[in-house]
Backbone as JSON Lines, residues from 0, in Angstrom:
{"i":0,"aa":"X","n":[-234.61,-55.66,-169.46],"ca":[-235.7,-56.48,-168.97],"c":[-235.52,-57.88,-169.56]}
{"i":1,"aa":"X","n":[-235.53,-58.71,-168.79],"ca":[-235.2,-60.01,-169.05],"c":[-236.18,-60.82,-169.99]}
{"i":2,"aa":"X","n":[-237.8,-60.92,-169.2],"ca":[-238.78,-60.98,-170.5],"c":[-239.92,-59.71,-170.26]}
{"i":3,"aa":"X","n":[-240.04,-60.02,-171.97],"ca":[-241.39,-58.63,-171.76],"c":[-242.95,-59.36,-171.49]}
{"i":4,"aa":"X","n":[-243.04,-60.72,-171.73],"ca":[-243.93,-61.3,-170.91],"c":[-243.86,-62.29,-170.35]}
{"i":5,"aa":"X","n":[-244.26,-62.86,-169.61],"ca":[-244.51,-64.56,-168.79],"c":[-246.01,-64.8,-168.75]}
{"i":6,"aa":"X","n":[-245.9,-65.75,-168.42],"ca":[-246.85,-66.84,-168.66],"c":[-247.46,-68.1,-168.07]}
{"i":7,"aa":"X","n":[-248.45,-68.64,-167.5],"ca":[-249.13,-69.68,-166.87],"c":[-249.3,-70.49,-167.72]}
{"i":8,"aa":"X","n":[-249.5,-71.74,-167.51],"ca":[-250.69,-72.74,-168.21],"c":[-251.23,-72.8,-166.9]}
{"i":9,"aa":"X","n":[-252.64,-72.68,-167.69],"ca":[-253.88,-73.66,-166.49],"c":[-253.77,-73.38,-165.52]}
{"i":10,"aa":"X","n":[-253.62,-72.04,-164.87],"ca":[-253.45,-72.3,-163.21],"c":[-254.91,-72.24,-162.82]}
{"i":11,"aa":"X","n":[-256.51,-72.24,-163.63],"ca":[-257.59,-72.94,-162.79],"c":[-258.16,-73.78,-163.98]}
{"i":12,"aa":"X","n":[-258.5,-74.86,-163.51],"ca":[-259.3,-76.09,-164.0],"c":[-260.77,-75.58,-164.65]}
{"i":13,"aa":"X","n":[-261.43,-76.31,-165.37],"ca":[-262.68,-75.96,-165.83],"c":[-263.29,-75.66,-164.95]}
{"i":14,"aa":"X","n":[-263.61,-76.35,-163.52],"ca":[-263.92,-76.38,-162.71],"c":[-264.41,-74.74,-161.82]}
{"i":15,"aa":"X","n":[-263.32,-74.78,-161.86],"ca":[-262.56,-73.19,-161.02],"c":[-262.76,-71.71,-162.13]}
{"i":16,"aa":"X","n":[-262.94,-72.41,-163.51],"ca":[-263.33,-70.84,-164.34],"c":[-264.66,-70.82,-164.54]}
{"i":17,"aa":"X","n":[-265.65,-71.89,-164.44],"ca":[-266.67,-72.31,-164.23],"c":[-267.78,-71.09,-163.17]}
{"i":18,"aa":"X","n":[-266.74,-71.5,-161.74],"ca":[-266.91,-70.76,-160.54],"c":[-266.57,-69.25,-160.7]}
{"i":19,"aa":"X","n":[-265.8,-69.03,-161.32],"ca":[-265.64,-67.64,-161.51],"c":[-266.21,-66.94,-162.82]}
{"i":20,"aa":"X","n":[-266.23,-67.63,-163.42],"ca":[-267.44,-67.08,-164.77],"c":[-268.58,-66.42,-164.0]}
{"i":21,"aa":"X","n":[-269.27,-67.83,-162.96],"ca":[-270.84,-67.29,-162.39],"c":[-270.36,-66.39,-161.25]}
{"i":22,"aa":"X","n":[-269.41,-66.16,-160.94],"ca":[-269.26,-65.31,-159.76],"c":[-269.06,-63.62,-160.3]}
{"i":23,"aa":"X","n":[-268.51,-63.28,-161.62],"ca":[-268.42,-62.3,-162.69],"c":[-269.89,-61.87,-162.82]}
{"i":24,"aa":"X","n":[-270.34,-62.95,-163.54],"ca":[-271.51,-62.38,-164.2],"c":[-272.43,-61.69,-163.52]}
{"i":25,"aa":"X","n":[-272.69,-62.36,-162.34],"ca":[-273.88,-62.59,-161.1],"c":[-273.39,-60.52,-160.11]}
{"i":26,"aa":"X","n":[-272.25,-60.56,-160.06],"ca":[-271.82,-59.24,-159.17],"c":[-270.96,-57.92,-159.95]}
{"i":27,"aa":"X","n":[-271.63,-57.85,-161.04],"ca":[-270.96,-56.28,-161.86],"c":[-270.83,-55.2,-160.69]}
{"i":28,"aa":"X","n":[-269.82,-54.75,-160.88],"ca":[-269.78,-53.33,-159.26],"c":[-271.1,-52.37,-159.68]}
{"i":29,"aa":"X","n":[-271.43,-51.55,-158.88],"ca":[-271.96,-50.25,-158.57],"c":[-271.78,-49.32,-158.77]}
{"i":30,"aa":"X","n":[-269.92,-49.77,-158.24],"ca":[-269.42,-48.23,-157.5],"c":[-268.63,-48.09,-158.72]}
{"i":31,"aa":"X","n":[-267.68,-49.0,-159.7],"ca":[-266.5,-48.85,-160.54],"c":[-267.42,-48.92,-162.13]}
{"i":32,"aa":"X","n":[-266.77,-48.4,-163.0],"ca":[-266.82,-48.57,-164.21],"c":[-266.01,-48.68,-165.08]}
{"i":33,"aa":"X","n":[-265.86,-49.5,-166.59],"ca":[-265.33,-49.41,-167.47],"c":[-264.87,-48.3,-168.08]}
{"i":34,"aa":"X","n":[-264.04,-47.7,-168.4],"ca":[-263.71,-46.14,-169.45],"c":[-264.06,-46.14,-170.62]}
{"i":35,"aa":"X","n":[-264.46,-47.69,-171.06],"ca":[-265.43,-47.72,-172.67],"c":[-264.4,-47.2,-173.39]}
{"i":36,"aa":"X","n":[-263.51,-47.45,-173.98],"ca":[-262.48,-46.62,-174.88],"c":[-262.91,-46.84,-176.49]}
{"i":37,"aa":"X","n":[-262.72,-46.05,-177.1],"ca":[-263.29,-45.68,-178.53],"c":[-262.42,-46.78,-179.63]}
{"i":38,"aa":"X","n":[-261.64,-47.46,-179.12],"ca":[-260.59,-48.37,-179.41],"c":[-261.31,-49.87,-179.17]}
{"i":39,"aa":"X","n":[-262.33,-50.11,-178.8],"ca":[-262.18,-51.61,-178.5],"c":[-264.02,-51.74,-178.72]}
{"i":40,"aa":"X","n":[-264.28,-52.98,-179.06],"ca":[-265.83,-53.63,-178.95],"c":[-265.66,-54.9,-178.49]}
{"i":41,"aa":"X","n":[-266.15,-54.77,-177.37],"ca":[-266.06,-55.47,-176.56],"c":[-267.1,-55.86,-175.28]}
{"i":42,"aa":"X","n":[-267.9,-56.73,-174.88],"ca":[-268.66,-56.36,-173.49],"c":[-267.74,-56.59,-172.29]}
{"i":43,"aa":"X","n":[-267.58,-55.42,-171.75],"ca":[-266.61,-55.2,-170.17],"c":[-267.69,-54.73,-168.97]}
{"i":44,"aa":"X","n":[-267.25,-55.06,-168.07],"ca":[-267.64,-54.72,-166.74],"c":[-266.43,-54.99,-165.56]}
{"i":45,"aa":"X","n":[-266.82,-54.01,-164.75],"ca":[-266.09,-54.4,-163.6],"c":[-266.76,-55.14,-162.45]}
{"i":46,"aa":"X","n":[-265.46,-56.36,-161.76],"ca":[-266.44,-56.41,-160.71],"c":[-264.97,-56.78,-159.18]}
{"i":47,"aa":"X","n":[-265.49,-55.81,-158.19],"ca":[-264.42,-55.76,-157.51],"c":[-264.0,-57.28,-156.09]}
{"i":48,"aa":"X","n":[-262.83,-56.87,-156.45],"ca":[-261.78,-58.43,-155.83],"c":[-262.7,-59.32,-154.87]}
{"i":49,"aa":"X","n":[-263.12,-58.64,-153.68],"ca":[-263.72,-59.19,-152.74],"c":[-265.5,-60.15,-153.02]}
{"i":50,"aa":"X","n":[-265.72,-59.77,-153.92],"ca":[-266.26,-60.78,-154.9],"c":[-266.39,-62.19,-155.24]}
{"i":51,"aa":"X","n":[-264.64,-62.38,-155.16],"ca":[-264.47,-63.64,-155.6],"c":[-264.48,-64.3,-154.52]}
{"i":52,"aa":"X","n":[-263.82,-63.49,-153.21],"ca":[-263.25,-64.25,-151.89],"c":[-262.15,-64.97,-151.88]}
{"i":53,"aa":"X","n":[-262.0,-66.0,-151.7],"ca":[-260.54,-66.75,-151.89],"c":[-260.13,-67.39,-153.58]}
{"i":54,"aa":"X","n":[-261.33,-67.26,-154.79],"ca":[-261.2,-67.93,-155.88],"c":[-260.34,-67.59,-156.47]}
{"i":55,"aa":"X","n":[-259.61,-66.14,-156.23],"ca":[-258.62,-65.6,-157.17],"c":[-257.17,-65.25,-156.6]}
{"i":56,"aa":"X","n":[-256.59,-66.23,-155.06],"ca":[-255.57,-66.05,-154.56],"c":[-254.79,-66.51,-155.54]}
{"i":57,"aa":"X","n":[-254.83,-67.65,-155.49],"ca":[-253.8,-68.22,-157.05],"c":[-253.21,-67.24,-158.01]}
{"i":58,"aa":"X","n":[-254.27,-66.38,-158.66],"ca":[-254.06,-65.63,-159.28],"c":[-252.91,-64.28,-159.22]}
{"i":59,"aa":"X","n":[-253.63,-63.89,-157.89],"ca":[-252.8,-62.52,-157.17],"c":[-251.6,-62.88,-156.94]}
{"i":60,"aa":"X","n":[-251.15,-63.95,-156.13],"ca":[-249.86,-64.52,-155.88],"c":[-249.21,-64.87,-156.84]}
{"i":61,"aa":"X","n":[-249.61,-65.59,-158.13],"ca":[-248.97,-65.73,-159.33],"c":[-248.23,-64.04,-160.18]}
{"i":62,"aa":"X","n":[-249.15,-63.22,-159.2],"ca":[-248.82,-61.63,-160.1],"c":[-247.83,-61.35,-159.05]}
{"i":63,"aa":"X","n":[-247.71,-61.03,-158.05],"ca":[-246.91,-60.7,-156.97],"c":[-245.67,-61.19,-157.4]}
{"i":64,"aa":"X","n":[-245.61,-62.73,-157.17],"ca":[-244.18,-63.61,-157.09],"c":[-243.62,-63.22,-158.43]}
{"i":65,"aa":"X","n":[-244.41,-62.84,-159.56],"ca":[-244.01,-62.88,-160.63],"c":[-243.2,-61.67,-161.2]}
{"i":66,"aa":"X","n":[-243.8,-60.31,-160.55],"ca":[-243.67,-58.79,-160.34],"c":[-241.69,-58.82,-160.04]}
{"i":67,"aa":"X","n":[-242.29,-59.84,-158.45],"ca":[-241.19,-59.68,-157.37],"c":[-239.7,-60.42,-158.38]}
{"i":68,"aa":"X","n":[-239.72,-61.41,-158.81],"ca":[-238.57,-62.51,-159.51],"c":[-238.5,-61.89,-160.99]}
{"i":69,"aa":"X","n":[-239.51,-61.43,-161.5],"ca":[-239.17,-61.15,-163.0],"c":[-239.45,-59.84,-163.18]}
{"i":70,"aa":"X","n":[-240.22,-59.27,-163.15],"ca":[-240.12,-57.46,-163.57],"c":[-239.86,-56.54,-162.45]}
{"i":71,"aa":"X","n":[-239.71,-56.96,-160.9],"ca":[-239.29,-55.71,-160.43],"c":[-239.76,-54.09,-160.08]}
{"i":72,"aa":"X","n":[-240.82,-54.31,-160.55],"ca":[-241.91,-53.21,-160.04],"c":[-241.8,-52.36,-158.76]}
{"i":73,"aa":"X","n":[-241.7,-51.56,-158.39],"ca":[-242.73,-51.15,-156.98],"c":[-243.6,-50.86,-157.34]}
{"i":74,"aa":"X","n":[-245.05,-51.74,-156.51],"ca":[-246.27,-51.58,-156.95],"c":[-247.21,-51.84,-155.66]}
{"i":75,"aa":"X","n":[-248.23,-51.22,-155.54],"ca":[-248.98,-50.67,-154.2],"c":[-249.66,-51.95,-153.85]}
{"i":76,"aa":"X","n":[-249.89,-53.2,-154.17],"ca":[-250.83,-53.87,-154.08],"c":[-251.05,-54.67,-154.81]}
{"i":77,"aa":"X","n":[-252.41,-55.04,-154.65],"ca":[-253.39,-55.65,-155.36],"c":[-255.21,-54.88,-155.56]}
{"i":78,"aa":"X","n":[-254.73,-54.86,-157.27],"ca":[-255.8,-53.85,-157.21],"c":[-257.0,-54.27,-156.48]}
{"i":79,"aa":"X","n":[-258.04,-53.37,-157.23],"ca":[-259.54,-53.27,-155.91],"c":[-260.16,-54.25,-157.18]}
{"i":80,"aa":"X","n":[-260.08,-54.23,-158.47],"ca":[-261.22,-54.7,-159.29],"c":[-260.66,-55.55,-160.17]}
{"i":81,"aa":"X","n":[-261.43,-56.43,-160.88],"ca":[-261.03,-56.95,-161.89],"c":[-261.81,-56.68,-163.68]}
{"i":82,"aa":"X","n":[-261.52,-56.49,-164.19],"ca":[-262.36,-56.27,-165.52],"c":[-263.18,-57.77,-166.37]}
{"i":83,"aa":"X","n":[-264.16,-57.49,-166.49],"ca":[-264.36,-59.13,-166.97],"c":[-265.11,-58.77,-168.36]}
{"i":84,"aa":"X","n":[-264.27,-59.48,-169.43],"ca":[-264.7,-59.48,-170.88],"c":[-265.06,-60.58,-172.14]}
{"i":85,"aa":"X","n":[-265.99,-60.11,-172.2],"ca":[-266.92,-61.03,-172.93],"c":[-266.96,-60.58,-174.53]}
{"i":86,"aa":"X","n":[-265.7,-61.3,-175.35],"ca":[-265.76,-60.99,-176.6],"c":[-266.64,-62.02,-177.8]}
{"i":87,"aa":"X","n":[-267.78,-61.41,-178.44],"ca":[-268.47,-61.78,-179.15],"c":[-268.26,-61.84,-180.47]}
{"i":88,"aa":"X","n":[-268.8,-62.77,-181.46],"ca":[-268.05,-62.75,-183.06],"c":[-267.85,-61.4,-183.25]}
{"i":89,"aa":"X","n":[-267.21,-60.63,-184.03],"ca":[-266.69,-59.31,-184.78],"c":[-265.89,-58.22,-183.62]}
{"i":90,"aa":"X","n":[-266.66,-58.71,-181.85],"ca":[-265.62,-57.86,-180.95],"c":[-264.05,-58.0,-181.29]}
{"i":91,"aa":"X","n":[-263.52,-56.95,-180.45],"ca":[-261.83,-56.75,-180.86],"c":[-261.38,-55.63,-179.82]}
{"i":92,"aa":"X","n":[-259.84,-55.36,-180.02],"ca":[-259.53,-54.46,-178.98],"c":[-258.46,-53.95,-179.81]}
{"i":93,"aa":"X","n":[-258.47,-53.09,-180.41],"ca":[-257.2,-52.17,-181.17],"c":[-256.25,-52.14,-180.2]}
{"i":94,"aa":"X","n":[-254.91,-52.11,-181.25],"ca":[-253.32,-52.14,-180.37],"c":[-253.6,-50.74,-179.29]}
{"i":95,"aa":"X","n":[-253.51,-51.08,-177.92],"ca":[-253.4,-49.76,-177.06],"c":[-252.31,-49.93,-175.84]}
{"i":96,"aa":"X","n":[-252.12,-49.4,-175.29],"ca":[-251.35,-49.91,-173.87],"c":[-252.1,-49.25,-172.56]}
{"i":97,"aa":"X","n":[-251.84,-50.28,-171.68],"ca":[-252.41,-50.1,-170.1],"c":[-252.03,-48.69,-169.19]}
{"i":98,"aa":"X","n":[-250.82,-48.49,-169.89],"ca":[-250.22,-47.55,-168.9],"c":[-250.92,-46.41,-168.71]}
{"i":99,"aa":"X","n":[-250.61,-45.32,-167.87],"ca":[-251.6,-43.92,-167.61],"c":[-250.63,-43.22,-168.07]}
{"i":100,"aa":"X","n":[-251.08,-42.02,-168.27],"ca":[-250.48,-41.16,-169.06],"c":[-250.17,-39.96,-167.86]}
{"i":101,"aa":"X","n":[-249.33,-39.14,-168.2],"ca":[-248.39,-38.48,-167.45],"c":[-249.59,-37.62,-166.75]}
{"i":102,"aa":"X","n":[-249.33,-37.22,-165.62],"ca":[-250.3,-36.45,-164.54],"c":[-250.73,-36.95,-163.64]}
{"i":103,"aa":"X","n":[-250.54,-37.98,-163.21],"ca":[-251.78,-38.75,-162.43],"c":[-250.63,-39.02,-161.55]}
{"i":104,"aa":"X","n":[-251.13,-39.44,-160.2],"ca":[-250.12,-39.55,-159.15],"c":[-249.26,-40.87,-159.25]}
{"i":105,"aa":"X","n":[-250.13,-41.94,-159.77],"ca":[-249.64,-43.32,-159.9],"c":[-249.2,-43.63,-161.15]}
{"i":106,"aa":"X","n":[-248.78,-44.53,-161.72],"ca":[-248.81,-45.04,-163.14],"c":[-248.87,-46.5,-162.78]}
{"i":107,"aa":"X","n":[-249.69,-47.13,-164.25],"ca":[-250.21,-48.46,-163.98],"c":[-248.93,-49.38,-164.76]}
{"i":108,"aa":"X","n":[-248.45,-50.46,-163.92],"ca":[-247.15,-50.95,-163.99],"c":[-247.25,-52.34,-164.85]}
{"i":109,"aa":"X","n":[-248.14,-53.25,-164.4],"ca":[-248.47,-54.4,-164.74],"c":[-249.69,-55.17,-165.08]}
{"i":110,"aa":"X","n":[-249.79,-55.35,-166.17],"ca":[-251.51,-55.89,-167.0],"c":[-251.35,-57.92,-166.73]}
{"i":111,"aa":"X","n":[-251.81,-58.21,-166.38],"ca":[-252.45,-59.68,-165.87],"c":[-253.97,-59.74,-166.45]}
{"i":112,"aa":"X","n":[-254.06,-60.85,-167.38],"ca":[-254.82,-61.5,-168.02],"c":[-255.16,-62.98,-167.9]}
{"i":113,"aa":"X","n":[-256.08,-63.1,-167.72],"ca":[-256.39,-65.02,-167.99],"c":[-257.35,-65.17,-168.84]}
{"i":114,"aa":"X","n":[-257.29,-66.15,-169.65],"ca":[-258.38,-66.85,-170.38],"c":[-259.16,-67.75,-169.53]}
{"i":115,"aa":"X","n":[-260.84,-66.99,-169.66],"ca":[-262.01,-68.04,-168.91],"c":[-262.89,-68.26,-169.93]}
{"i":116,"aa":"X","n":[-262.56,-68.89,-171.21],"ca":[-263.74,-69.27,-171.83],"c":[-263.57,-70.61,-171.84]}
{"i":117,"aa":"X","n":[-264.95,-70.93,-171.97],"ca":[-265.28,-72.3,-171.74],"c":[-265.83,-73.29,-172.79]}
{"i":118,"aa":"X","n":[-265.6,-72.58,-173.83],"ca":[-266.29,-72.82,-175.16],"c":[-265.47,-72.4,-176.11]}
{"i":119,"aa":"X","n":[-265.16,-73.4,-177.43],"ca":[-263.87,-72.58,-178.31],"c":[-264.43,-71.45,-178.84]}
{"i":120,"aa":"X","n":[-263.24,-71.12,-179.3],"ca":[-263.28,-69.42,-180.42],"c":[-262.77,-69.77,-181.13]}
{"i":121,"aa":"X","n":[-263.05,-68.74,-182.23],"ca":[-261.74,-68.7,-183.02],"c":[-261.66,-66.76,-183.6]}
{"i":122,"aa":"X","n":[-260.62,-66.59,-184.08],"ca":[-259.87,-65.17,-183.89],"c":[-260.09,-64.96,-182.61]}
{"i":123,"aa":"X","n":[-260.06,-63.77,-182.38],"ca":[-259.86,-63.13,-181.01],"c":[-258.08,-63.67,-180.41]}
{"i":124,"aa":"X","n":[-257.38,-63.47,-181.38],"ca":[-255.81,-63.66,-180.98],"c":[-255.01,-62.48,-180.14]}
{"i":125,"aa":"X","n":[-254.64,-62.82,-179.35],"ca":[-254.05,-61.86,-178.29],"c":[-252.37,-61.26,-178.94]}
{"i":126,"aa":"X","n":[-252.16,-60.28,-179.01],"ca":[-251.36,-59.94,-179.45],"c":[-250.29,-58.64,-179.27]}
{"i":127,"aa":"X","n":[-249.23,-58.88,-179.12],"ca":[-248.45,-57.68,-178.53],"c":[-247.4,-57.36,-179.56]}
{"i":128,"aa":"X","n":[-246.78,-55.85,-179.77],"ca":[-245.47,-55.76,-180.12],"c":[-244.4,-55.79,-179.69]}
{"i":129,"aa":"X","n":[-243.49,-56.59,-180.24],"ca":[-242.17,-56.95,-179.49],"c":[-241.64,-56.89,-180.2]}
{"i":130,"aa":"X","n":[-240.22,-56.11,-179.76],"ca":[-238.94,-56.14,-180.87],"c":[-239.72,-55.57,-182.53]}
{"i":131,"aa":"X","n":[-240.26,-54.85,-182.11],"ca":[-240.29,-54.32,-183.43],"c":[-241.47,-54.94,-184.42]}
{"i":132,"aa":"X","n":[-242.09,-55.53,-183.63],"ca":[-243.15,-56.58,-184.82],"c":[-244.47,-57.3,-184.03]}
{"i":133,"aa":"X","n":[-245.41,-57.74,-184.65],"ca":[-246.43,-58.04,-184.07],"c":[-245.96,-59.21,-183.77]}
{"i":134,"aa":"X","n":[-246.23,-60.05,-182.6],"ca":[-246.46,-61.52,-182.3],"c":[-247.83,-61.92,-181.45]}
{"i":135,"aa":"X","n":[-248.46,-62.61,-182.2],"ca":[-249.36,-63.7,-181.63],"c":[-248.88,-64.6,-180.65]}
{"i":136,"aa":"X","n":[-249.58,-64.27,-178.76],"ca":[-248.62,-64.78,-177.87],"c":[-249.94,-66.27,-177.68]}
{"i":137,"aa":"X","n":[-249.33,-67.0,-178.22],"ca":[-250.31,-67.85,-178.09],"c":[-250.75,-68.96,-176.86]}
{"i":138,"aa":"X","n":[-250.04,-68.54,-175.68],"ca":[-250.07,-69.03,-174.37],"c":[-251.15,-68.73,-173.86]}
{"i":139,"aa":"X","n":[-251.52,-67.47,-174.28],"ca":[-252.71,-67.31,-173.36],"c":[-254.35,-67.99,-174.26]}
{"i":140,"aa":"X","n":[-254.21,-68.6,-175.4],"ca":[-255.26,-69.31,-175.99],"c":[-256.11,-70.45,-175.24]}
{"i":141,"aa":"X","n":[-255.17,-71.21,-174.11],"ca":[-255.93,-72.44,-173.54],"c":[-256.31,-71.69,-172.01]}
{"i":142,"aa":"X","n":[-257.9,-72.47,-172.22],"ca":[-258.41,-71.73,-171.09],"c":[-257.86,-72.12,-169.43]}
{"i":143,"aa":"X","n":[-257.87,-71.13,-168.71],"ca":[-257.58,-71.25,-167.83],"c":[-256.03,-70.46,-167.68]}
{"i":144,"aa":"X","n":[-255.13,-70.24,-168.73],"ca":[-253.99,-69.68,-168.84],"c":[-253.79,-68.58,-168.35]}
{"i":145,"aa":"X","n":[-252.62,-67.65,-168.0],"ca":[-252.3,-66.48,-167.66],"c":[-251.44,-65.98,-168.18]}
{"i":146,"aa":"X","n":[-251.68,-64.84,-168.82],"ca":[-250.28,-64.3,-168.82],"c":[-249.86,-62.7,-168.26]}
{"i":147,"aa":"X","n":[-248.87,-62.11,-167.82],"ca":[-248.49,-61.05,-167.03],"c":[-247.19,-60.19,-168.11]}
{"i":148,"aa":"X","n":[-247.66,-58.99,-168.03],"ca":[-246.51,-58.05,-168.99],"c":[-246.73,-56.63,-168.2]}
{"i":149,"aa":"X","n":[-245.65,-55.72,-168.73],"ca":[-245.47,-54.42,-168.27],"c":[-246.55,-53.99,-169.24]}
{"i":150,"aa":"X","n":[-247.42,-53.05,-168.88],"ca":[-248.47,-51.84,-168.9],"c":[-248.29,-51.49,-170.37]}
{"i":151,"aa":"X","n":[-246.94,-50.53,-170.54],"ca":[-246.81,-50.05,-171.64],"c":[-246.34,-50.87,-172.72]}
{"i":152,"aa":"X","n":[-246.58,-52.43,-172.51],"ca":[-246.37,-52.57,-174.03],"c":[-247.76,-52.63,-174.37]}
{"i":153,"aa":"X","n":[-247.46,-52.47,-175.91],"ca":[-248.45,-52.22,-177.15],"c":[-249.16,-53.93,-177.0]}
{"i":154,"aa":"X","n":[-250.59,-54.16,-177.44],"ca":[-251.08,-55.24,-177.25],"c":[-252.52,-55.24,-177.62]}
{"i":155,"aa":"X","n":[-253.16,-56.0,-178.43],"ca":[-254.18,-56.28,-178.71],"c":[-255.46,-57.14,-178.88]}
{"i":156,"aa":"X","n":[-256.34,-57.53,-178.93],"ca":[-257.25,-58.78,-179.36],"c":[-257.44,-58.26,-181.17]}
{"i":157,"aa":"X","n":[-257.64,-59.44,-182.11],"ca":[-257.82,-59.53,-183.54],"c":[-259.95,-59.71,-182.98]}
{"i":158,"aa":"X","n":[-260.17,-59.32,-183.94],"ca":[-261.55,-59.77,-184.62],"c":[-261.72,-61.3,-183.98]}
{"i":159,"aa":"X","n":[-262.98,-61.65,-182.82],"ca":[-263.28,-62.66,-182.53],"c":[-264.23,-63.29,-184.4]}
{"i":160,"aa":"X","n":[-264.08,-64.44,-185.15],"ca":[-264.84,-64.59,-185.52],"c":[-265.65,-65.27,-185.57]}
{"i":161,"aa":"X","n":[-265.8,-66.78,-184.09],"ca":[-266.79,-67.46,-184.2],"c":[-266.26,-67.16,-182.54]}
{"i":162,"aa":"X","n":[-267.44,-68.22,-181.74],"ca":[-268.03,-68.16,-180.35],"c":[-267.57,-67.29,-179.68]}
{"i":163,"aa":"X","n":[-267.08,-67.02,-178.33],"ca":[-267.39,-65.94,-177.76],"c":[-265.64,-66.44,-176.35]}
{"i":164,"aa":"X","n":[-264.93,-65.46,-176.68],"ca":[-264.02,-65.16,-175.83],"c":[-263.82,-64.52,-174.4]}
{"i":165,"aa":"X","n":[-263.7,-65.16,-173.39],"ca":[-264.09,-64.44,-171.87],"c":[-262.43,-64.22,-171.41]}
{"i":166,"aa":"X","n":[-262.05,-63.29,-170.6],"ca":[-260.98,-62.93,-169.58],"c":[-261.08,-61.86,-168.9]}
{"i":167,"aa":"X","n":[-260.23,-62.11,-167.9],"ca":[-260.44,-61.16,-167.09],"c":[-259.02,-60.36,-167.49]}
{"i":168,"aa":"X","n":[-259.07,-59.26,-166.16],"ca":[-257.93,-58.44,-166.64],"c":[-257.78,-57.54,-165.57]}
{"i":169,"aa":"X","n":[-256.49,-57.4,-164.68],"ca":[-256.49,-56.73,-163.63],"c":[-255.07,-56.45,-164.01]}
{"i":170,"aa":"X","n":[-254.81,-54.67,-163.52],"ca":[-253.78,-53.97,-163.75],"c":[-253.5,-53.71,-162.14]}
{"i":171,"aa":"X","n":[-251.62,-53.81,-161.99],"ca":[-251.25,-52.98,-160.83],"c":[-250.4,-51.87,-160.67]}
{"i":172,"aa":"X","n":[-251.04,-51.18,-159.66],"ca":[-250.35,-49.76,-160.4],"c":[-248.97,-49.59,-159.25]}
{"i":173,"aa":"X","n":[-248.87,-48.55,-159.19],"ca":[-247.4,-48.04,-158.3],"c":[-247.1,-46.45,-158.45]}
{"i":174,"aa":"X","n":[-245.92,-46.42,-157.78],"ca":[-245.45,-44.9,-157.94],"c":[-245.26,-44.25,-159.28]}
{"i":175,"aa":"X","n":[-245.34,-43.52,-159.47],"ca":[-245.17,-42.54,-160.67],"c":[-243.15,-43.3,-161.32]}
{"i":176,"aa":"X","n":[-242.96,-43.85,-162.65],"ca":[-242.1,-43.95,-163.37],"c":[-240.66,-42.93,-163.09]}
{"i":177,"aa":"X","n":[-239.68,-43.26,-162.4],"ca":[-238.68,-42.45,-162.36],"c":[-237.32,-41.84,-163.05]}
């Protein structure tokens, strides 16, 4: 694998995370829920794609082209939902990975993240293992950023300890690992 992650700057303006902050908050789904994992404190909700309407093409196409030129996936789509998280001083997300675990018809291939906060933080450092060691990927710190990795790597948020950290987070899945 050529890289184990990539990366955006800025692909939306204050402007544009602004619009999608109130478009998050305002339409939590019904029908989908969070799995709440015993691993993370955090406020999550789901809220699904059609939601946004056209605010998050940028986005999807940045995952696609990116899938297609750099990781190579077969992958079904574009998921139905997006996760939207609201990390508060002391929230965090213990090292876990995206992927599904053996049984399930699909396995989840690719984790896509952006930073939408609009207000600084501090901790809440995004963080993955690579090569053997923790790194702080610090691309995804300026708001509006993206970054895209395979499922199963290991990856975390540190202890937010001042204001309040927002992103979203949409996984795509595919055929079962061969």
């Amino acid at each position: 694998m050529l890289y184990q992650y990539y990366y955006f700057k800025k692909i939306f303006d204050e402007k544009a995370i602004n619009e999608i902050n109130e478009i998050a908050i305002n339409n939590e789904s019904k029908f989908y829920s969070d799995n709440g994992a015993s691993f993370k404190k955090v406020n999550c909700f789901v809220v699904e794609k059609e939601k946004f309407k056209t605010k998050l093409n940028v986005f999807y196409d940045l995952c696609i082209d990116t899938n297609r030129d750099i990781f190579g996936f077969e992958i079904f789509g574009l998921p139905k939902t997006i996760n939207y998280n609201q990390y508060n001083a002391g929230h965090e997300y213990a090292f876990h990975r995206d992927s599904t675990d053996n049984g399930y018809m699909s396995d989840t291939k690719l984790t896509a993240i952006v930073n939408l906060s609009t207000v600084p933080y501090t901790g809440g450092d995004f963080e993955m293992i690579l090569d053997g060691g923790v790194k702080i990927i610090e691309e995804i710190n300026a708001p509006g950023s993206m970054i895209i990795f395979p499922s199963f790597l290991y990856h975390r948020v540190t202890p937010v300890t001042s204001g309040k950290r927002i992103t979203m987070s949409a996984w795509f899945n595919g055929p079962n690992w061969k």
